[in-house]
KOLKELUM-880030 format. One record per residue: residue in one letter; x, y, z of N, C-alpha, C in turn. Coordinates in steps of 0.02 Angstrom, whole numbers, plus 32768, in hexadecimal, padded with zeros to 4 digits. Atoms other than C-alpha are relative to their C-alpha. Layout:
<pts>
AXYZXYZXYZ ...
</pts>
This chain:
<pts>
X7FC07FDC7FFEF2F195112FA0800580307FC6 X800F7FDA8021F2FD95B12F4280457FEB7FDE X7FB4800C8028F38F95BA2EAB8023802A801B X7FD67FC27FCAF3B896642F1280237FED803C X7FFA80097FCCF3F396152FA6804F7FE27FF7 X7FBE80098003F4AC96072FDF7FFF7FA98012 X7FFC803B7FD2F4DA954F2FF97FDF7FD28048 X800080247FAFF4CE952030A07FAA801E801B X80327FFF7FDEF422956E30BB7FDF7FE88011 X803180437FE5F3B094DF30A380257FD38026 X7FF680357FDAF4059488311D7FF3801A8046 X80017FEA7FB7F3EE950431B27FBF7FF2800C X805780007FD8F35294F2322C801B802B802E X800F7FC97FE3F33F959732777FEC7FFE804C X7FF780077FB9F32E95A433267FAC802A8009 X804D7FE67FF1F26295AF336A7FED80338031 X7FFB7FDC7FC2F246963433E67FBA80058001 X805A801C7FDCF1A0962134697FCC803D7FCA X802A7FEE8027F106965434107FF1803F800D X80157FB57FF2F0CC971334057FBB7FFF7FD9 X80457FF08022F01996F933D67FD68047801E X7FFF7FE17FEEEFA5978B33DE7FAD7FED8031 X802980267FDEEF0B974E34587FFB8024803A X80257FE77FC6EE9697AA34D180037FDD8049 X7FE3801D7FB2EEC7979E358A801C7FCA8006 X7FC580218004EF5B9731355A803380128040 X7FD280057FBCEFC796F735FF80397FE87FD5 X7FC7800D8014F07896F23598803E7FE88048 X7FCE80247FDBF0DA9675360180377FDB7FD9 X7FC6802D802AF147962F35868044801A7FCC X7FBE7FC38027F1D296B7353F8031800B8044 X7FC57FE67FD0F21796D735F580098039801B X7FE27FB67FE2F1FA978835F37FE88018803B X800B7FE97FBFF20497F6368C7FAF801C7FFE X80457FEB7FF6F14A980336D97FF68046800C X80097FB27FE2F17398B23721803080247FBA X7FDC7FCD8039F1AB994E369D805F800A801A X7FB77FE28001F25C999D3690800380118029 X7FD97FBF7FF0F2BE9A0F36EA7FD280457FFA X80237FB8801EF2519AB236F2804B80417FEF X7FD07FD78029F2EC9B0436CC801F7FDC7FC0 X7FF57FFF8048F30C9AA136387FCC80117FD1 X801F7FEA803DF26E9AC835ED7FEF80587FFD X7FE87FC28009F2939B8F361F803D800C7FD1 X7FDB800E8026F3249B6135B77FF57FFA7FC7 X80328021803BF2BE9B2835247FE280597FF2 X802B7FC28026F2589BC635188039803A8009 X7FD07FBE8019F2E89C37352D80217FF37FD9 X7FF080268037F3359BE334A67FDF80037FB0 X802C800A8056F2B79BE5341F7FE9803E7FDA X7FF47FC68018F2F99C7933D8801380287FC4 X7FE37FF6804DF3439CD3333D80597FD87FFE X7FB780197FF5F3F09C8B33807FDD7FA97FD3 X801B804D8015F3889BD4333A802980047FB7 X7FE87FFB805BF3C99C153277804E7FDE8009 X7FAE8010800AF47F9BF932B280137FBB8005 X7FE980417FF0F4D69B5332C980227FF78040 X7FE180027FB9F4FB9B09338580427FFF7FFA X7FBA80167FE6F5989AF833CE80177FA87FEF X800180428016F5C79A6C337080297FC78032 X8008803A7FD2F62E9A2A340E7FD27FFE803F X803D7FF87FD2F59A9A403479803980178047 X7FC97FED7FE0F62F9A9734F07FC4800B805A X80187FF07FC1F5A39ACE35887FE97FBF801C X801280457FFBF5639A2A358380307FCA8021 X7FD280287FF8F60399D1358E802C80128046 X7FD97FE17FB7F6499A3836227FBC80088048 X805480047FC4F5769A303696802A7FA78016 X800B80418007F5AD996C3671803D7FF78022 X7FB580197FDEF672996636A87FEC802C8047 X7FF77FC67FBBF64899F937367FCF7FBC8038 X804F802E7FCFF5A49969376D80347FC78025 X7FEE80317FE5F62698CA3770804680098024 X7FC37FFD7FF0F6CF990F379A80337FEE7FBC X7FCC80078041F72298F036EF8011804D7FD3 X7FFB7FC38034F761996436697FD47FFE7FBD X803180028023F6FE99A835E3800E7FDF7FBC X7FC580278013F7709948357C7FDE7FB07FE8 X801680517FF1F72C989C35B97FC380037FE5 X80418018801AF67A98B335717FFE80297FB1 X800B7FFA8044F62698AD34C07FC57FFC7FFF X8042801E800EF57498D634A97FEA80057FC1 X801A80138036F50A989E342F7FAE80187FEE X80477FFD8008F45898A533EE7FD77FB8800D X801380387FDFF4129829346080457FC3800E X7FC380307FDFF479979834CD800A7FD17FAB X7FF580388039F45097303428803E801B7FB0 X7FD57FE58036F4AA979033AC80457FEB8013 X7FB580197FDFF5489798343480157FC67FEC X7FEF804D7FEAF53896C8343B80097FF97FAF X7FF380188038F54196E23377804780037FD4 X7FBE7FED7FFDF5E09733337280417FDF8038 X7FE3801B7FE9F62B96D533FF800C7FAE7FD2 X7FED8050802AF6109629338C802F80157FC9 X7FDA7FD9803AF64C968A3302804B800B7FFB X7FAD7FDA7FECF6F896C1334D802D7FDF8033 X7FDF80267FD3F718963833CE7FED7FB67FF7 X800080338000F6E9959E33A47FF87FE27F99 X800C801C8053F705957332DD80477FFE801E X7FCB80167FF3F7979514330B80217FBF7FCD X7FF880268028F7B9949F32727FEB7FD08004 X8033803D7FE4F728941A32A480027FE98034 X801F7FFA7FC5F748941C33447FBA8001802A X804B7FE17FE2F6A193F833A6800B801C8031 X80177FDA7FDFF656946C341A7FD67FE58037 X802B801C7FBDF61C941D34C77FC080368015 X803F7FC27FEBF578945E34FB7FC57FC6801C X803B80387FF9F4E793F5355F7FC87FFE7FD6 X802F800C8017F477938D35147FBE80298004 X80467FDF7FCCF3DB93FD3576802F803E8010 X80067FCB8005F3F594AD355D7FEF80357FC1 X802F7FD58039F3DC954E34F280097FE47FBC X7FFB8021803EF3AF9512344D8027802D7FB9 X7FE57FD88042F3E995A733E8804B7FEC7FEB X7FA080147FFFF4AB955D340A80027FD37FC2 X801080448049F47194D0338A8006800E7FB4 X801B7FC9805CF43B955A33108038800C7FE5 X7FC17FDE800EF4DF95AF331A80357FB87FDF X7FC480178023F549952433127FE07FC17F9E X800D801A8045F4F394DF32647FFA80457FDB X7FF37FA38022F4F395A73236804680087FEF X7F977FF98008F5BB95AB324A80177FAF7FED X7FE78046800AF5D394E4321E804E7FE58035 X7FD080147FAAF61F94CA32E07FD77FB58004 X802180497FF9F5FF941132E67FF27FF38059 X801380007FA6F5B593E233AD80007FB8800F X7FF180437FD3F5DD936A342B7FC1800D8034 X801B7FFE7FE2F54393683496800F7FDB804E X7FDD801A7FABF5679339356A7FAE7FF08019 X805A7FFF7FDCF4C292F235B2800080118051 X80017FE97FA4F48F933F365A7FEE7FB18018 X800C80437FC8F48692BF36F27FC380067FF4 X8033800D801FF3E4926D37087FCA8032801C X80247FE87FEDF3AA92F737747FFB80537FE5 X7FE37FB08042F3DF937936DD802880348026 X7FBE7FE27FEDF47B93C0373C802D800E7FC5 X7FC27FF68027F50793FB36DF80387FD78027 X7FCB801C7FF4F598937436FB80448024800B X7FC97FE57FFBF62793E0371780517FC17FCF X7FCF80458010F6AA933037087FF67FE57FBF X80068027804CF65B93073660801F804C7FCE X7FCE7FBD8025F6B593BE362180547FE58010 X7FBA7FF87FF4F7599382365A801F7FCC7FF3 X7FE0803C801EF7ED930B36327FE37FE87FBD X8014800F8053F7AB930C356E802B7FD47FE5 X7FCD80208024F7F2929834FC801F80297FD5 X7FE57FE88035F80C9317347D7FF48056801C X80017FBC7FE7F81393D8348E7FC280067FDC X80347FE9800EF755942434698019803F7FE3 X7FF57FBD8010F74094C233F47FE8801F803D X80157FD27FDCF6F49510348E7FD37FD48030 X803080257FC6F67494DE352E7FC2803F7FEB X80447FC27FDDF5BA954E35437FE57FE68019 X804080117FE2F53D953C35A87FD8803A802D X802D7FCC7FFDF4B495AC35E180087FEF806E X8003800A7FC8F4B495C836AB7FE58045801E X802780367FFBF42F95BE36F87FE57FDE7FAD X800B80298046F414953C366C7FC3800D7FE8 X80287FFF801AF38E954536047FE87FC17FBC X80407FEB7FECF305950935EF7FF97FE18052 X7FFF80117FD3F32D94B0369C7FFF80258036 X7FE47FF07FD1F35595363708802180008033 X7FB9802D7FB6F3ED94DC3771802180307FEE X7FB87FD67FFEF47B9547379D80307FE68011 X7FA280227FE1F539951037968014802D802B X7FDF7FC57FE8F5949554381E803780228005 X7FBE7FEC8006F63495C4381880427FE47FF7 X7FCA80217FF0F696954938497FFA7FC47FBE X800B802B8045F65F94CB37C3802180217FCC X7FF37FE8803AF66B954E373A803C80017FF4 X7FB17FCF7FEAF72C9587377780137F977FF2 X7FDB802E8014F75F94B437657FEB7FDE7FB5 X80187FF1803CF70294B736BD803280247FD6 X7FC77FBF8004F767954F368C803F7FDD7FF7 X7FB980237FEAF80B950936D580257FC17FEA X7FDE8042803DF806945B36838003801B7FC7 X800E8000805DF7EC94A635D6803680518004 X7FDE7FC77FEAF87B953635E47FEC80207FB8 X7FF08013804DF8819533351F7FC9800E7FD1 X803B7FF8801BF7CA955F35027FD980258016 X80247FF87FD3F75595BB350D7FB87FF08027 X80307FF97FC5F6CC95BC35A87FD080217FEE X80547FCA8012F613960835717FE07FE58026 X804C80167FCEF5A2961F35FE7FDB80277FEF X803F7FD88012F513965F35BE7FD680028049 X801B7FEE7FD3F4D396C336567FB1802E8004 X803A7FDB800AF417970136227FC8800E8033 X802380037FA1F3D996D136D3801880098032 X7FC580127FCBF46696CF37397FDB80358033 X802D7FCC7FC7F4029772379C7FC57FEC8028 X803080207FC9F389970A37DF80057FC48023 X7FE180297FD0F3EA96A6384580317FDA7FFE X7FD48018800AF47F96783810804480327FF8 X7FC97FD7800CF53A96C3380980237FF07FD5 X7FD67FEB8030F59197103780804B7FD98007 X7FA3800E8008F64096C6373B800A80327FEA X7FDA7FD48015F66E97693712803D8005802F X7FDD80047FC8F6B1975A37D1804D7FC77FF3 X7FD2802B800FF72C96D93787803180047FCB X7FE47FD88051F771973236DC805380018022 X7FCB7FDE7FCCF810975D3752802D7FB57FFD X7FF7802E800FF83396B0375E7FFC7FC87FD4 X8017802D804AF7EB964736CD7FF580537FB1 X7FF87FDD800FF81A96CE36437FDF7FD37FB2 X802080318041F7BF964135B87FBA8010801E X802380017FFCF715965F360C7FE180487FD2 X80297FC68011F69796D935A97FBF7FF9801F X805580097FE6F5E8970B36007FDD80367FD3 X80357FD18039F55D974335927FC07FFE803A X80387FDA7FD6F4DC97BD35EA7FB880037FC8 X80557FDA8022F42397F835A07FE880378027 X80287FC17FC5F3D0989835E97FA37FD27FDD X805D80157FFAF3219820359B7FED7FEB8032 X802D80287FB3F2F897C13641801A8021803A X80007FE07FD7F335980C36CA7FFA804C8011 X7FEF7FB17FFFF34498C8369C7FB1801D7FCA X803C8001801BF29B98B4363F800380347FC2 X7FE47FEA8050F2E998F135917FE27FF17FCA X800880378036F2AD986C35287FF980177FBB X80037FDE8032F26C98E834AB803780277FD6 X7FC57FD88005F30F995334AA802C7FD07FD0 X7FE9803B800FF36998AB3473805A80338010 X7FAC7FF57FEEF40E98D034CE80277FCC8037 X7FDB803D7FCCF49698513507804980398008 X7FA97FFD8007F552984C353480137FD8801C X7FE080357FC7F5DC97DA3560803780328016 X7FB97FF27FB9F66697E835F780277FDF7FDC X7FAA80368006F71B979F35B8803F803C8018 X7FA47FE97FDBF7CD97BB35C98004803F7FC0 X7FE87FC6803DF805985C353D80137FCD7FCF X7FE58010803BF85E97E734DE7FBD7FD87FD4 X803580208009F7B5977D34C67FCA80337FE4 X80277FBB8006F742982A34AB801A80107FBF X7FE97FE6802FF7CB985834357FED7FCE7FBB X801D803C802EF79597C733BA7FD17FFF7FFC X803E7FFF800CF6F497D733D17FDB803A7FE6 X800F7FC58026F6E5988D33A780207FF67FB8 X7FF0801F804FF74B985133017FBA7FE87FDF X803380238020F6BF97E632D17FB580197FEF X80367FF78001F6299851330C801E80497FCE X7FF57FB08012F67C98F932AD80077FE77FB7 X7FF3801D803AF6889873322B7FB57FED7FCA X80598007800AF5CB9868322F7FBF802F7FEB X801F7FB57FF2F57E98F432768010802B8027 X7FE97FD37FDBF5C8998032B97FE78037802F X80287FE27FE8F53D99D832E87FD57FDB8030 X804680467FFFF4DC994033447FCD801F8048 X80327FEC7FD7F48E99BB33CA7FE180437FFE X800D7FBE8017F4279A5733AF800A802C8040 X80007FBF7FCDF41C9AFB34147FDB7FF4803D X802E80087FCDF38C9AC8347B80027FBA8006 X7FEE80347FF9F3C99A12349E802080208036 X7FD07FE67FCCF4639A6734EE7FD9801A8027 X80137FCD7FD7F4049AD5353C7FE67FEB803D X802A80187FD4F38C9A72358E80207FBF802A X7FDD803B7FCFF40599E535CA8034801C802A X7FE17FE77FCBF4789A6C36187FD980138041 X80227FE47FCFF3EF9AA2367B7FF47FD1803B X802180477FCAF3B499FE36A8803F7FF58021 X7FB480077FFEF47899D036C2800280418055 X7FEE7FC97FC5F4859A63373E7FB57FFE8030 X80317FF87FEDF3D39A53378D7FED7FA7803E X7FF180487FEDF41499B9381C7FB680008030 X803A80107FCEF38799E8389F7FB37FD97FC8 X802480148024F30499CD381B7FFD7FAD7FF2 X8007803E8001F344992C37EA7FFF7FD68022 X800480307FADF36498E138977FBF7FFB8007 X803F80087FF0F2B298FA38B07FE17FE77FCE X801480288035F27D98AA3815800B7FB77FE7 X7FE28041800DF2E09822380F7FE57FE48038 X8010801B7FBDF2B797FA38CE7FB27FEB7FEC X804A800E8002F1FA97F7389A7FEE7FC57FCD X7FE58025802DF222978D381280037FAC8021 X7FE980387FEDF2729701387C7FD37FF7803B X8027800A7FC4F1F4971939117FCB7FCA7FDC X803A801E8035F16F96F1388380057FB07FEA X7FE1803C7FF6F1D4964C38527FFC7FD3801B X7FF2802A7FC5F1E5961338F77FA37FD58009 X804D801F8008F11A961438FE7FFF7FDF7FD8 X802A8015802EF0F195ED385680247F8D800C X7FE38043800AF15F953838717FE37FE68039 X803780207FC5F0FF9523391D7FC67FEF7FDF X804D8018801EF054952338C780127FDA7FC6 X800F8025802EF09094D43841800F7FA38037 X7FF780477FD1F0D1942E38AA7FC77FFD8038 X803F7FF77FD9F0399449391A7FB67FC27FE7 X8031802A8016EFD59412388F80127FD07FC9 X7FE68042803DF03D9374384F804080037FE1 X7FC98006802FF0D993C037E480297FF58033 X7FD380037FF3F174938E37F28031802B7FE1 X7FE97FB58003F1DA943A37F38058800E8003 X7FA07FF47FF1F29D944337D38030803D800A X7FED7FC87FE1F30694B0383B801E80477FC7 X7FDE7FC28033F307955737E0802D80318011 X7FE17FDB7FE7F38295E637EC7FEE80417FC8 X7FFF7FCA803CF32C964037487FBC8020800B X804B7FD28004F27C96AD372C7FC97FC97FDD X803E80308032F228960536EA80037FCC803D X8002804C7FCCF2059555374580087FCE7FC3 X800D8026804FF21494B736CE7FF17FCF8044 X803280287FD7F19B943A37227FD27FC67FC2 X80288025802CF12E93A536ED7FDF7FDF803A X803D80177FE7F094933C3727801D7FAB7FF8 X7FE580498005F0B2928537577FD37FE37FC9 X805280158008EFF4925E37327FE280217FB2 X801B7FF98022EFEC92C5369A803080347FB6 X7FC17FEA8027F04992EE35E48013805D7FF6 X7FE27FC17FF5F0B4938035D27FC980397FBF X80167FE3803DF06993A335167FBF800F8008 X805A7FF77FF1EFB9938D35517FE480458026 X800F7FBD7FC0EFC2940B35DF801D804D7FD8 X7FEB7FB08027F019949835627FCF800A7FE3 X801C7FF58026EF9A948934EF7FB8800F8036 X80517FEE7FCBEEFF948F35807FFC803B800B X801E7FC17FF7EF32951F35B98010803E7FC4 X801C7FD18041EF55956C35117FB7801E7FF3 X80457FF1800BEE9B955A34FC7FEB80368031 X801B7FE77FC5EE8295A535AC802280627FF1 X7FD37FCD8004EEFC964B356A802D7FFA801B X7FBA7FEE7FFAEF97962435BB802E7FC87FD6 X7FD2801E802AF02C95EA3566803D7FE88029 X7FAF800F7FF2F0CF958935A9801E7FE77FCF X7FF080158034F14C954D353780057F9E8021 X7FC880428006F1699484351380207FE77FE1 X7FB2800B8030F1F1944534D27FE97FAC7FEA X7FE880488020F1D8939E346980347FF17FF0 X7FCC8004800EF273936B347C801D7FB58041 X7FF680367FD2F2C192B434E2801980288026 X80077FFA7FACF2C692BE35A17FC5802D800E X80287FC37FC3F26E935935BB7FB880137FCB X80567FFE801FF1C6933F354F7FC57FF78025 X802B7FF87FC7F15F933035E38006804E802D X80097FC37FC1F19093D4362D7FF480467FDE X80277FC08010F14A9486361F802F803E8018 X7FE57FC67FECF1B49528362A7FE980218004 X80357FCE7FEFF1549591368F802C80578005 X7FD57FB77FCCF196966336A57FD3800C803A X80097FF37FD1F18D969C37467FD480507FD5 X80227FC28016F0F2972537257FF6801B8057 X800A7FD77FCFF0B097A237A47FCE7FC48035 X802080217FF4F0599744383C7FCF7FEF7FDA X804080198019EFB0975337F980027FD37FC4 X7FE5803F803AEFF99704375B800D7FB68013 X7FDD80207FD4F037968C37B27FAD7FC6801A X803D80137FFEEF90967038067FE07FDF7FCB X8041800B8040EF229661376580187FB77FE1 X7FF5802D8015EFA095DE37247FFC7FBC802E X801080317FDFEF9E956B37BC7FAD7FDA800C X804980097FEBEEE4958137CC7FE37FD37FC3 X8000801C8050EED59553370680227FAB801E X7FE680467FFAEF4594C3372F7FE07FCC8033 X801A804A7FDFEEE8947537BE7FC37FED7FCB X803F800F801DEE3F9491376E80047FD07FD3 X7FFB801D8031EE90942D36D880107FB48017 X800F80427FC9EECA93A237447FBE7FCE8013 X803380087FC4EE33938E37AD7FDC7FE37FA3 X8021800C8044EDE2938736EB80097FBB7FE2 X7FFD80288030EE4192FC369D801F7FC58039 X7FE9803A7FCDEE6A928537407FCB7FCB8000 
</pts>
C-alpha cells in the first residue's frame, strides 16, 4: 500500500475484464464482442470526422446523440444520458441513486461482476438474491421486502447466464419497490429480448442502461446511455457534469449516431448474430453440453463428463479463448460469444476433438 493512496483504496478489488492477449490466429470468444463490423455508415462517420474540427471540444451534452436515441425509442431527448461506455453510466447511476444511508442494494447473487466493484467503489453495502436452481431471476424474491432497499439492478439478459426476465416480471419488480430505483442493465436485450424502456410510462423508478459495444459493434468507440424518467436523467446529469462533462468525443457521437440511425444494417446483423446462437447451442449439446436458454450474443454451457477450468485452459492452448468464472455455482461453466459460423465451427470441432481426447 503506497503512503500516496487515499484511504479506502487498499480495500477495493478492481473489476477483471476477459483477457486481451496478443496471439497469432487467436479465436477471441470471451469479451462478447460483435463478430461482424459496425455500421458502414458509422465508420463513414469516423473518417469524416477526423478533422481540424478534432482541436475543439464536443458537444458536451452529446445533443445529436441524445435525440438518434429518444427519436429510436419514442422518448424525449430529455430521458437519456450518455456516457463513455454503459460502464461509466452504471457508475454514475450507483453514484446518484443508490447511496442511501446503508441501505443495501438488491442485486443477484450470478450476474455482472462490475456491480460488486461499484458498490465497494461508492461504499453501497449489498444484499445479494440467489437465482433459482435453474439460474432464473426470481421476480417474488424482489418483492414484499422487509425493509426498503437503496435500489434493485440486474443485468437482462443476465449475465453471464444469458436468461431473460420478461416485461411483465420487470413491471411487478418495478411496482413492488415504488420508492426505488429499478436498473436493468440492458447490454443484450437486442438479441432477443425486450426493452423496459416500453414500461418508463408506467414504472417511472425503472432506469435501462444501453451499450452501442455488443450489438451496434462499437466496443472500441466506448459509448453507452441510460433511458429514465427527466426527473431521474436530471440527477444523473448532476453527478456526471460533476465528473466529466465532456465523457464523449466528436467521433464517438459521430459514429453512434450513424449506427443509431443505420436500423436496416443492424436488423441484419443482429439477425445473423442470433441465427449463429441458435446453431452454435445445437452443436454444442450435440456433443454433450448442457446449454442454458440464451437471449444474449454468448451461450454459458458446461460438460457433465468434464471440468469447466480444464476445458478453458485446453483450448487456450488450442488459440481460442472463453471466459471462466471461478466463482460458486457456475465454476463448471464456460461463456462462450456467439462468433461468426465458422468460429463457431472451429470451437465445436476443438471441443469434440478435446472430449474424444480425455474420455
Amino acid at each position: 500500500m503506497s503512503r500516496y493512496w487515499s484511504e479506502h483504496v487498499a480495500q477495493l478489488t478492481p473489476y477483471t475484464p476477459g483477457e486481451q492477449p496478443r496471439i497469432d490466429r487467436l479465436l477471441k470468444l470471451n469479451t462478447n464482442e460483435h463478430p461482424y463490423g459496425p455500421s458502414p455508415r458509422a465508420l463513414e462517420a469516423i473518417r469524416q470526422g477526423a478533422g481540424d474540427a478534432l482541436r475543439l471540444y464536443p458537444d458536451n451534452e452529446s445533443t445529436a446523440l441524445r435525440q438518434a436515441v429518444a427519436d429510436h425509442y419514442g422518448v424525449a431527448p430529455g430521458q437519456v444520458m450518455p456516457g463513455n461506455g454503459s460502464d461509466e453510466v452504471l457508475a454514475h447511476v450507483f453514484n446518484a441513486l443508490f447511496r442511501h444511508g446503508g441501505r443495501p442494494l438488491l442485486m443477484p447473487d450470478i450476474t455482472y461482476s462490475f456491480y460488486k466493484t461499484y458498490c465497494r467503489l461508492f461504499d453501497i453495502p449489498t444484499q445479494l438474491v440467489p437465482l433459482a436452481g435453474d439460474f432464473s431471476i426470481r421476480p417474488d424474491d424482489y418483492l414484499n421486502l422487509p425493509q426498503r432497499p437503496a435500489g434493485i439492478i440486474f443485468a437482462n439478459p443476465n449475465a453471464p447466464t444469458g436468461i431473460a426476465l420478461g416485461l411483465d416480471d420487470i413491471e411487478r419488480i418495478a411496482a413492488g419497490n415504488p420508492d426505488v430505483a429499478v436498473v436493468v442493465d440492458e447490454a443484450y436485450v437486442d438479441f432477443g429480448a425486450d426493452t423496459a424502456i416500453s414500461l418508463l410510462e408506467r414504472c417511472p423508478n425503472i432506469v435501462v442502461i444501453h451499450t452501442f459495444s455488443k450489438s451496434r459493434a462499437l466496443a472500441g468507440m466506448r459509448v453507452g446511455y441510460s433511458v429514465a424518467s427527466i426527473e431521474i436523467t436530471e440527477g444523473l446529469l448532476r453527478v456526471k457534469d460533476s465528473f466529466n462533462s465532456y465523457p464523449l468525443d466528436r467521433l464517438a457521437i459521430a459514429a453512434a449516431v450513424a449506427s443509431m440511425e443505420d436500423r436496416e444494417y443492424f436488423e441484419a446483423m443482429r439477425r445473423k448474430v442470433i441465427d449463429a446462437r441458435e446453431e452454435l447451442i445445437q452443436q454444442l449439446e450435440t456433443i454433450g453440453f448442457e446449454v442454458l436458454p440464451s437471449r444474449a450474443n454468448f451461450v454459458f454451457a458446461r460438460h457433465p463428463a468434464h471440468d469447466g477450468g480444464e476445458l478453458a485452459r485446453a483450448l487456450r492452448a488450442q488459440g481460442i479463448l472463453v471466459r471462466h468464472f471461478a466463482a460458486p455455482r457456475i465454476d463448471q461453466f464456460l461463456r462462450i460469444t456467439v462468433g461468426t459460423p465458422e468460429d463457431c465451427g472451429r470451437l465445436c470441432n476443438t471441443l469434440s476433438e478435446l472430449a474424444l481426447k480425455t474420455d
